[in-house]
C-alpha positions as CSV (number, residue, x, y, z in Angstrom):
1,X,101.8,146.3,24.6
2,X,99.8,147.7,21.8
3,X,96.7,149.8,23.1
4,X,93.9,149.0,20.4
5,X,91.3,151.3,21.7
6,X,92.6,154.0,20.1
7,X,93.0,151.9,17.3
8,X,90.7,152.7,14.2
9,X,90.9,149.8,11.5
10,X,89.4,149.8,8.3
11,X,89.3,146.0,6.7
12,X,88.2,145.3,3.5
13,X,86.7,141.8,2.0
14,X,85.3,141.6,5.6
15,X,82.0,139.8,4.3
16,X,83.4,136.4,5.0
17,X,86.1,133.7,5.9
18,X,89.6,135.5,7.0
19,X,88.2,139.1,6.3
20,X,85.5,138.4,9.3
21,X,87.9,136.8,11.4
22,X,90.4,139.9,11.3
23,X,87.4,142.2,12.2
24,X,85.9,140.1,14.7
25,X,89.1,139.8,16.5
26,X,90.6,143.3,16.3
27,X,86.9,144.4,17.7
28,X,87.6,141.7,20.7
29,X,90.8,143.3,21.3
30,X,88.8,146.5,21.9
31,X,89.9,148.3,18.1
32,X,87.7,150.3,16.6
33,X,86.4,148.1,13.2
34,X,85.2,149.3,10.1
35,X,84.0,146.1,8.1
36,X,83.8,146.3,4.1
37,X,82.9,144.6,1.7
38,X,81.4,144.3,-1.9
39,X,78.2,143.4,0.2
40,X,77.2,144.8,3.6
41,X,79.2,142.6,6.1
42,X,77.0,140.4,8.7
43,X,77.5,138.7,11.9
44,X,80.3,140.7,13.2
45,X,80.5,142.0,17.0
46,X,77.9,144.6,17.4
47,X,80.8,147.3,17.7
48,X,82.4,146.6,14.2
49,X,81.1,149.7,11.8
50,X,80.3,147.8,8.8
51,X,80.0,149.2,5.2
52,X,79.7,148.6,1.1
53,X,82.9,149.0,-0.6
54,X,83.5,148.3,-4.1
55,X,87.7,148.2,-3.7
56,X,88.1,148.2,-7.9
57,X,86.5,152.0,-8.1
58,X,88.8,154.4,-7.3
59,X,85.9,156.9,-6.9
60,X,84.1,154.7,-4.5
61,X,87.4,154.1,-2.6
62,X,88.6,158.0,-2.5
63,X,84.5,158.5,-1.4
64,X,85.0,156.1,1.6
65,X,88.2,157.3,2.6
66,X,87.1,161.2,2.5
67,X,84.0,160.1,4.6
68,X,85.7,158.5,7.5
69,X,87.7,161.6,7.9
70,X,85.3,163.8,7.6
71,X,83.6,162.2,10.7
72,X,87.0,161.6,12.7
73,X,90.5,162.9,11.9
74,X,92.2,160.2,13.8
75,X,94.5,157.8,11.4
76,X,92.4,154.5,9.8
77,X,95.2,151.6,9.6
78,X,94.3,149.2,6.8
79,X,94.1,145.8,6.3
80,X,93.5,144.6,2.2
81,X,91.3,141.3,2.4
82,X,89.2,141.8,-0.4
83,X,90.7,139.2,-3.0
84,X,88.5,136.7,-5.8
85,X,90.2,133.5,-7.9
86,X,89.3,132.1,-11.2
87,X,87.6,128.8,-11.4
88,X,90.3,126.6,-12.6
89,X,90.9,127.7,-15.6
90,X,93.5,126.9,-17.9
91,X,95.5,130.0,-19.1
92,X,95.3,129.0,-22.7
93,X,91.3,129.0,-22.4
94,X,91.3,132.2,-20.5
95,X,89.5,135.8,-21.3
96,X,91.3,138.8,-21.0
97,X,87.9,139.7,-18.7
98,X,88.9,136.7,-17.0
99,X,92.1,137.7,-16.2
100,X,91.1,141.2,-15.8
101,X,88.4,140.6,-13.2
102,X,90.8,138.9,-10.9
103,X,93.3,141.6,-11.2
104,X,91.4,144.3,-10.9
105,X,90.2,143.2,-7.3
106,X,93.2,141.6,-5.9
107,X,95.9,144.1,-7.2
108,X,94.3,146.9,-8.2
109,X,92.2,147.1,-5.3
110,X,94.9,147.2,-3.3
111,X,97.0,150.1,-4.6
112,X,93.8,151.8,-4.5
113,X,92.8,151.2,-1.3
114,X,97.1,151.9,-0.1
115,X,96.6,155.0,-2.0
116,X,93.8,156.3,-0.7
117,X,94.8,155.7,2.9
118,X,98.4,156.0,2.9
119,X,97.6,159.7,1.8
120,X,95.7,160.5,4.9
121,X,98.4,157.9,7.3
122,X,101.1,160.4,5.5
123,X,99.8,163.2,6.4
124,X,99.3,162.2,10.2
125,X,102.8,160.8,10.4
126,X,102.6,157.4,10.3
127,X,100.2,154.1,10.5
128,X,100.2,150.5,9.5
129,X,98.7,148.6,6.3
130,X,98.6,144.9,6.3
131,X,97.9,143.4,2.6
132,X,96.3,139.6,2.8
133,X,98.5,137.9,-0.5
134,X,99.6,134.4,-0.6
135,X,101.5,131.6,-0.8
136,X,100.9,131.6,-4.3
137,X,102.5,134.8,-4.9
138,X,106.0,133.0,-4.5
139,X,105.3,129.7,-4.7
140,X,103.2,128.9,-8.2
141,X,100.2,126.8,-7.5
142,X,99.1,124.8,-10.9
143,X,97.4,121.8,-9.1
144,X,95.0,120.4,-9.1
145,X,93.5,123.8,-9.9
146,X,95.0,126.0,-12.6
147,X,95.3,129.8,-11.6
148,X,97.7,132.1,-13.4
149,X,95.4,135.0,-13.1
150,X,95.4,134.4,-9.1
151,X,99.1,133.8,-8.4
152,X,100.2,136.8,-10.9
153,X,97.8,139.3,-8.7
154,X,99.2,137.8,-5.8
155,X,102.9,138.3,-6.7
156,X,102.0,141.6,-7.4
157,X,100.3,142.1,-4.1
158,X,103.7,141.0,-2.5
159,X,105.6,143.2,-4.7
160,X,103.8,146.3,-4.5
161,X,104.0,145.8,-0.5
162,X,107.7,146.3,-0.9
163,X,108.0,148.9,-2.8
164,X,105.4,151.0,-0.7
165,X,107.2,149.9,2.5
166,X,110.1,151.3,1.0
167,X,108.7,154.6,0.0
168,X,106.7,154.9,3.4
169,X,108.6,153.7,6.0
170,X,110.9,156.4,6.8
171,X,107.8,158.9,7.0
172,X,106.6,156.4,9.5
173,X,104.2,154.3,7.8
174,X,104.8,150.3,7.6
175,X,103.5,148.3,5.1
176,X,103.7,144.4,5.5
177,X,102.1,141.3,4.1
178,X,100.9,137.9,5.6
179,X,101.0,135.1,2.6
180,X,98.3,132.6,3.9
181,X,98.0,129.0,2.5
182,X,94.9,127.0,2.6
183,X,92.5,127.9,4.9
184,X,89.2,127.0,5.8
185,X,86.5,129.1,4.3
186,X,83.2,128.6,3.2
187,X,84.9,129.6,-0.5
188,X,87.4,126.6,-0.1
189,X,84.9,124.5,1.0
190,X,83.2,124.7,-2.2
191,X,85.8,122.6,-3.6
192,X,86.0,119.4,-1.6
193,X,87.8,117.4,-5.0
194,X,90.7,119.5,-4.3
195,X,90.9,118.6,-0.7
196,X,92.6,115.5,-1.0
197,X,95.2,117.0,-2.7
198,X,95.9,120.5,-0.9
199,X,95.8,118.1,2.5
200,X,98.5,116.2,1.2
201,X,100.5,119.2,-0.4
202,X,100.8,120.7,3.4
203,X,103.4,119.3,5.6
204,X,101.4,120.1,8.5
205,X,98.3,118.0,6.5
206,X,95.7,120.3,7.5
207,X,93.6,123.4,6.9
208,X,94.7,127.0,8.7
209,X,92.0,128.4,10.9
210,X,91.0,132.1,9.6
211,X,92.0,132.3,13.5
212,X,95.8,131.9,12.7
213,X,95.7,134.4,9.6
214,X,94.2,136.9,12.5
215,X,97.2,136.3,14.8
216,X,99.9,137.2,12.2
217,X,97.6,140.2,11.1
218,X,97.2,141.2,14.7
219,X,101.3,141.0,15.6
220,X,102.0,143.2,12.1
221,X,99.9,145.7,13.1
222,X,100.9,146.2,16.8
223,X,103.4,147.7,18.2
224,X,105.2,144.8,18.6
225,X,105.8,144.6,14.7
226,X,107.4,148.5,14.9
227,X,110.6,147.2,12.9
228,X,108.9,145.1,10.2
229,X,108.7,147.3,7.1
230,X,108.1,145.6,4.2
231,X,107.8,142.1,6.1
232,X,105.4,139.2,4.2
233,X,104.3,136.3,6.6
234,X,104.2,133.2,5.1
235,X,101.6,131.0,7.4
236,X,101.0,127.9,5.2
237,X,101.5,125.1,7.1
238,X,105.0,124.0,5.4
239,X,103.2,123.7,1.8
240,X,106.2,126.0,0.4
241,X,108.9,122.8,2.1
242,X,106.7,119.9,-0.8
């Protein structure tokens, strides 16, 4: 069984919803927790390390990266939570800053954030990242909300975790995805006209828990995961089987 308090995790878009869950929890399991978001995370366990992270600036992410091994030279696994949508908007109506924004957070701040610490898990032979995508990155969502900026960034997110799981994996580091559907957070709950439909889209005809996005996070990175490379989760409550 996986020992987690030699653990150091580094989880990003921890301020809220899934991102808090995952750090609460791997701090319960006795890991040690670095909490980040755009905003200093609050209301986490007193032994999660929280801090500011702005994942779309690659100076900001490099900064954050150096600093935690400047302190400690022991490997920082990675789990890439930090992720925005676009408020139903249809794609004909769209900015290109509209579709940039959402990129630039939930793709690009991954591959910076994979960069960054897949350098340092490279060097130390090995380590696991853990990218939060979504159903939507294989299965288009267009209703009742319209998204095209969300589910491209999303696809992406699946795709680039295959292509560094194959360029990693034989030096040791695993890269995998879990592909959440609807789950409830304070951000979803901010759109109670949808709920109706997004119930009835689910086969299972409720909400996940941020609890059951931690376990599949939690299995991919322990040891228990040590032959899924390239592996993407899907946990949405049979909406994929409508």
């Amino acid at each position: 069984m996986t020992d987690w308090s030699h653990r150091r995790i580094a989880v990003t878009g921890a301020g809220g919803g899934i991102g808090a869950e995952i750090s609460a929890g791997l701090a319960r399991l006795g890991a040690q927790v670095i909490a980040l978001d755009l905003h200093q995370p609050v209301g986490l366990p007193a032994s999660v390390r929280t801090g500011v992270l702005d994942v779309t600036s690659e100076q900001a992410v490099t900064d954050l990266v150096h600093k935690l091994y400047d302190s400690d030279t022991t490997a920082v696994d990675l789990v890439n939570c930090a992720g925005i949508v676009e408020n139903d908007i249809a794609a004909e109506d769209m900015s290109t800053a509209q579709f940039d924004a959402v990129l630039s957070v939930n793709l690009r701040g991954v591959f910076l954030c994979c960069r960054e610490f897949g350098r340092q898990l490279l060097a130390r032979g090995g380590g696991s990242i853990v990218n939060i995508s979504s159903m939507s990155g294989n299965h288009v969502v267009n209703h009742p909300q319209r998204q095209c900026a969300y589910n491209t960034s999303k696809a992406g997110v699946s795709a680039l975790t295959r292509s560094l799981a194959a360029e990693w994996g034989a030096s040791g580091v695993r890269v995998n995805a879990v592909a959440p559907g609807y789950v409830d957070t304070p951000l979803n709950s901010l759109k109670p006209d949808k709920h109706e439909r997004w119930l009835a889209d689910t086969v299972l005809g409720r909400f996940a828990q941020p609890a059951e996005v931690f376990g599949a996070v939690r299995y991919l990175l322990s040891d228990e995961a040590s032959f899924c490379c390239g592996t993407e989760l899907l946990i949405d409550g049979g909406f994929s089987l409508r």
